[in-house]
N, C-alpha and C positions, 0 to 999 in steps of 0.2 A: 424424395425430391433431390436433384444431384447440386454440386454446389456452384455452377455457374447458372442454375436458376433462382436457386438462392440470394447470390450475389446479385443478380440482374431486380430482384424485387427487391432487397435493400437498398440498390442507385435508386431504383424507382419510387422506393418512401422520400430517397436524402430530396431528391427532385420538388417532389410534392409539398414537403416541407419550407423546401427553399422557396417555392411559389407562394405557399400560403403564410408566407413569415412577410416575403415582397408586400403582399397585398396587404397585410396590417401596419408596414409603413409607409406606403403608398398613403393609405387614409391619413395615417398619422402627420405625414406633411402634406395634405393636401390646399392649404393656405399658404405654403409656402413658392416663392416664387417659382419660375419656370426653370431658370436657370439651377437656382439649388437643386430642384427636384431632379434636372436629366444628369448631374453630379452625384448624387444617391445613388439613383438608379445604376449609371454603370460604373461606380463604385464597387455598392453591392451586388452584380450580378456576373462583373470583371473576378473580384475573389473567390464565388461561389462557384464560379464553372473552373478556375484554375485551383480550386481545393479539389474537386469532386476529380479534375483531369489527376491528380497527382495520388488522392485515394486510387483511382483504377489501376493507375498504372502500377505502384506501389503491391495491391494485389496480387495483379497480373504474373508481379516477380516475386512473391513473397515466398517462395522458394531460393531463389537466388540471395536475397534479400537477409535468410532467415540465419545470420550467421552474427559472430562476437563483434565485428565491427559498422554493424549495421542494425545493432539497436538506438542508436543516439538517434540516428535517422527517421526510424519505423516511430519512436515515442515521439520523437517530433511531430512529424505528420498526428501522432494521434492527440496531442495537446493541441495544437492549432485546432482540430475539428472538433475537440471540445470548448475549445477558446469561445467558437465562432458556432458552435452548432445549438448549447445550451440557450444562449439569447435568444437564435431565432424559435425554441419551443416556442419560451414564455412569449414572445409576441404573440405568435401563434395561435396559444392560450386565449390571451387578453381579443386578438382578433375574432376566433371561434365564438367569445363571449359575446360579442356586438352582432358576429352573424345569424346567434342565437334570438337574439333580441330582434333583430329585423322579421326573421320568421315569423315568432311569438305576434309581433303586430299584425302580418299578415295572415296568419290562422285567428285571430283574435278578428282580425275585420269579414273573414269568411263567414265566422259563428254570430258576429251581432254586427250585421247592417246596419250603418249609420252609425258606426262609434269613431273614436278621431284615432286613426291610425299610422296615421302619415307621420316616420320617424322625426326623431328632431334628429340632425344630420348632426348637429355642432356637439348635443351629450354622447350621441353614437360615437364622434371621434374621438372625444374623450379618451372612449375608452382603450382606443388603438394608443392611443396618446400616454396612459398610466402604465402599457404594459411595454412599448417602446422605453418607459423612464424605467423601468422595473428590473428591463429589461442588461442596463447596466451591471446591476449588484454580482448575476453569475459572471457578467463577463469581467469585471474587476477585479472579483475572486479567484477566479481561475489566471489571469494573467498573475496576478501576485504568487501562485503559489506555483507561476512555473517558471517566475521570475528570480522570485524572493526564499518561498514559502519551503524549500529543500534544501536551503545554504543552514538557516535559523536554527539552529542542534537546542535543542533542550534537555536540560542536567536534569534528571529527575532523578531527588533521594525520598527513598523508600525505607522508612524502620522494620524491620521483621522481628518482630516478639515470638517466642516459645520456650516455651515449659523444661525441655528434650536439650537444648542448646549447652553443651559443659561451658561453665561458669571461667574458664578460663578462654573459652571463642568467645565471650563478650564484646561485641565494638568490632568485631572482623567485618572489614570494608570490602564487599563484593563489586566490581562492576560489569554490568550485562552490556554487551553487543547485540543485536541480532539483524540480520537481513541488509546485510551490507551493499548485495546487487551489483557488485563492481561495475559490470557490463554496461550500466548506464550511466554511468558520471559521462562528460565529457574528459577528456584524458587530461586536460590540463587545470582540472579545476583544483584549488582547495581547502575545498572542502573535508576532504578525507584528511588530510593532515592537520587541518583547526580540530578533527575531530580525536587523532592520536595526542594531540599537544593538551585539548582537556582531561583524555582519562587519564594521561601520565600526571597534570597536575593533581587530580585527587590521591594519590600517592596510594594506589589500591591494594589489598592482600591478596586479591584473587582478580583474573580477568578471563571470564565467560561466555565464550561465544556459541547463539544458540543457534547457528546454522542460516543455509542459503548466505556462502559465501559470492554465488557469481549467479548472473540466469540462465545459463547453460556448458558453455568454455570453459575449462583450465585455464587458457591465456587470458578472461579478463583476470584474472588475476595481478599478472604480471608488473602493469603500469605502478601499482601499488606498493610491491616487495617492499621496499627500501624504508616506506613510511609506516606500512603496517607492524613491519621488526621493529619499530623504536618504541611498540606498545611494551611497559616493565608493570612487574605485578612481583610483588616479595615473594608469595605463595607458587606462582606460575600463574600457568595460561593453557586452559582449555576450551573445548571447542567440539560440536556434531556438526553432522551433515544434515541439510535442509534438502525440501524437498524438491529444489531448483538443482541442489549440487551434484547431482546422479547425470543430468545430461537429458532427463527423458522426452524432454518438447523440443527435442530437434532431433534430426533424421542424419542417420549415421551411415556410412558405407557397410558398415559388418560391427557384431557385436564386438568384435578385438578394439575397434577405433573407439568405440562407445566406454571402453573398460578401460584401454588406454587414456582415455582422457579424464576419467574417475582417477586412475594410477599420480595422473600428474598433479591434479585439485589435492591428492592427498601429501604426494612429496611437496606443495607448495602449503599446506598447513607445518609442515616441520621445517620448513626454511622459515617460518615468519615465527617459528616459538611455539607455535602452539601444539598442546598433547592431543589428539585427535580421540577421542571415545567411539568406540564402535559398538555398544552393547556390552559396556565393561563398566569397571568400578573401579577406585582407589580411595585410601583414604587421603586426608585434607589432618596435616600436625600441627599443633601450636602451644609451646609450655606444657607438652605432656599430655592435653586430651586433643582429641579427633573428632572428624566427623567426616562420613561417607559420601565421596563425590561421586555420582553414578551416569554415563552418559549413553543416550540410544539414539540409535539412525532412528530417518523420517517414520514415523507411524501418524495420519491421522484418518479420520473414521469419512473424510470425501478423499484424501489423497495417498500415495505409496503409502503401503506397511510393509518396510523393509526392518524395521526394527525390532529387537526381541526381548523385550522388559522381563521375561522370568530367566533368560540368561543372565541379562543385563546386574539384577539383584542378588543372584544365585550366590550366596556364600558370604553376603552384608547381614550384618547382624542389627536385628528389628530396635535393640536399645540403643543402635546410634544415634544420631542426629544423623538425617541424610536425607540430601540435597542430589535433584534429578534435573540436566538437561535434556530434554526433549521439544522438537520442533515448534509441533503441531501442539495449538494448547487443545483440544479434543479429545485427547491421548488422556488428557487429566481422568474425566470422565470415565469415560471409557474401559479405561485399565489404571491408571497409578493408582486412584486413591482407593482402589480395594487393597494395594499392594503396605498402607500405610505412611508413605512417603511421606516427608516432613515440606516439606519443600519440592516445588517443581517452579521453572524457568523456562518459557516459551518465547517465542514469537511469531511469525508468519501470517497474521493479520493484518499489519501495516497499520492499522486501526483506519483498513480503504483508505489511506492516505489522505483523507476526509474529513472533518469536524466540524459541528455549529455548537457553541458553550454559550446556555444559556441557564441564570439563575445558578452560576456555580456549577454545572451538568455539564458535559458533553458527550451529543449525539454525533450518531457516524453511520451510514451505510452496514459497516460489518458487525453491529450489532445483530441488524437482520440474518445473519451467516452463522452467527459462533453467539454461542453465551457466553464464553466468558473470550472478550477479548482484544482488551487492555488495561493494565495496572494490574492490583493485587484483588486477588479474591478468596475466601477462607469458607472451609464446609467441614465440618466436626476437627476441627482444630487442626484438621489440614490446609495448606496455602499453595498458593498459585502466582506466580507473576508473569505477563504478558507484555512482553517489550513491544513498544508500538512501531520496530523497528529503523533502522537507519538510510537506508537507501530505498529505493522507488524501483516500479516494472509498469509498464503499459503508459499509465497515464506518469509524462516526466516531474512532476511536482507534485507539491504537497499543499493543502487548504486547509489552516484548520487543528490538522496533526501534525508538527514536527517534527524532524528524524529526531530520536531520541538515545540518549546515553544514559541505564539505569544504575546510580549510587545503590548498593539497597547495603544496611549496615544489620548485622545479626546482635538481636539483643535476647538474652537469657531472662526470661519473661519473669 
């Protein structure tokens, strides 16, 4: 199937939707006076056909489109049509339910002549009625977290216990970064700087960045230099590449431009401070004992495996204590914890920028995706931490999961 038929049958769902969403609040205000109603009406169907005109066209360019200063644009359009699309499901839902039930009557009066069939019109509306009200909750949600819900950073400290840790890293204050996304902030926001002005306050020993600094360009970068450099950490500042920061979801004149622009992402990690790991090691000193900072380009088991973890370890010796940056938590799996790694530090989950916490829990979308992925997780006395990362792609907000900055403190167990 080529993809301008593709496209032409997803207009033609959004179409059908938008119709079958009308018609469940059609019912839903159908006591309501004449005038309210032809105010709905081209309300709703004013914003519906000038969303759907701006999806197309949007499409149409999304080649031209598809560049570092025209993501603020492209997640816009796509949060407004989630803003506005979620609702009209659940109408939809709640409608589908009453259409259901009207049927049910009339097969029910086919099968037994003489039974009382004749809907009651006022419960049938009802039900247009509970899922119009319902129908609120996504749109609330979603407006607050493309509002609100990606300014809101949450501190999250993490104690790390083990056995392996020399007794002189006790209390070493780590903090995680990950998935910064530069490329969508709006240029003038911030947020990026509330978020340098917290980790500088925790007065950290180390600062760790786990990759996916921008979603495609060296240049988003740039907007940021000045604020990202005032990141301090006693120990330093290190930092991999994610699987955004290679360039590979956009289309390059020639692989030289593609490599040039990797070239520059990385001279812009040593103007901001930070040590760049490409499949290397170092040690981490403090009063005499050590432990093994290890860091590998993107590896995970749905995305690039650019990374080479038996070089990456080649020559780290198994009775350190050692601590592995790596993207993709997948990778955990996969390959580190045969390797014995004490410690691994991920992100690239976002944790779907999505959450409902209920009973102390929280559920999210990417659970369905990744087992393990957000917070800590621990498998024969190996650990995992999963940054539920800092900045946003696709959808501009956050619901739920906050951009996050992780304290995690090493304690000698």
């Amino acid at each position: 199937m080529s993809g301008p038929v593709r496209f032409f049958i997803v207009v033609l769902l959004l179409i059908l939707v938008d119709w079958y969403a009308w018609r469940g609040i059609h019912t839903a205000i159908a006591l309501r006076g004449a005038t309210f109603q032809k105010v709905v009406r081209w309300t709703y169907w004013g914003v519906s056909t000038g969303l759907l005109a701006v999806i197309v066209f949007s499409a149409m360019r999304l080649e031209k489109l598809n560049g570092p200063r025209n993501f603020a644009y492209l997640y816009t359009v796509i949060g407004i049509f989630i803003l506005l699309f979620l609702p009209k499901v659940v109408i939809a839902v709640f409608h589908g339910i009453e259409d259901l039930l009207v049927l049910f009557r009339w097969l029910w009066g086919k099968l037994a002549p003489g039974a009382d069939t004749e809907p009651d019109s006022g419960r049938l509306r009802f039900i247009s009625q509970v899922g119009l009200a319902l129908a609120t909750i996504p749109f609330a949600g979603v407006l607050y977290g493309l509002t609100r819900g990606w300014r809101h950073i949450n501190v999250t400290r993490v104690p790390v216990r083990s056995t392996r840790l020399p007794m002189a890293l006790d209390g070493l204050k780590i903090v995680q970064i990950s998935d910064l996304h530069l490329g969508s902030f709006p240029e003038h926001t911030q947020v990026v700087r509330h978020g340098v002005d917290l980790i500088n306050a925790e007065e950290p020993d180390l600062i760790l960045f786990t990759g996916d600094l921008v979603n495609n360009f060296a240049e988003e970068v740039e907007p940021w230099l000045e604020d990202l450099a005032r990141l301090k950490a006693r120990l330093g500042k290190f930092s991999i590449l994610g699987n955004h920061d290679y360039g590979d979801y956009s289309k390059w004149p020639d692989e030289a431009a593609k490599r040039a622009n990797l070239e520059r992402l990385v001279a812009h990690h040593r103007t901001l401070g930070f040590r760049l790991l490409m499949d290397e090691h170092l040690p981490i000193e403090q009063e005499g004992a050590r432990f093994t900072l290890i860091g590998v380009q993107n590896w995970g088991t749905r995305f690039q495996k650019y990374g080479n973890l038996a070089k990456a370890v080649q020559g780290t010796d198994p009775a350190d204590f050692r601590l592995l940056m790596s993207h993709d938590p997948t990778h955990w799996d996969a390959e580190v914890r045969a390797t014995g790694i004490d410690l691994m530090l991920a992100g690239h989950t976002h944790g779907a920028q999505f959450g409902i916490h209920i009973n102390g829990h929280t559920y999210s979308p990417a659970q369905w995706v990744y087992e393990e992925w957000a917070g800590l997780y621990q498998k024969e006395g190996l650990q995992l931490y999963v940054n539920r990362g800092f900045g946003f792609i696709g959808f501009p907000g956050r619901v739920g999961m906050p951009p996050e900055i992780t304290v995690l403190t090493l304690h000698r167990a």
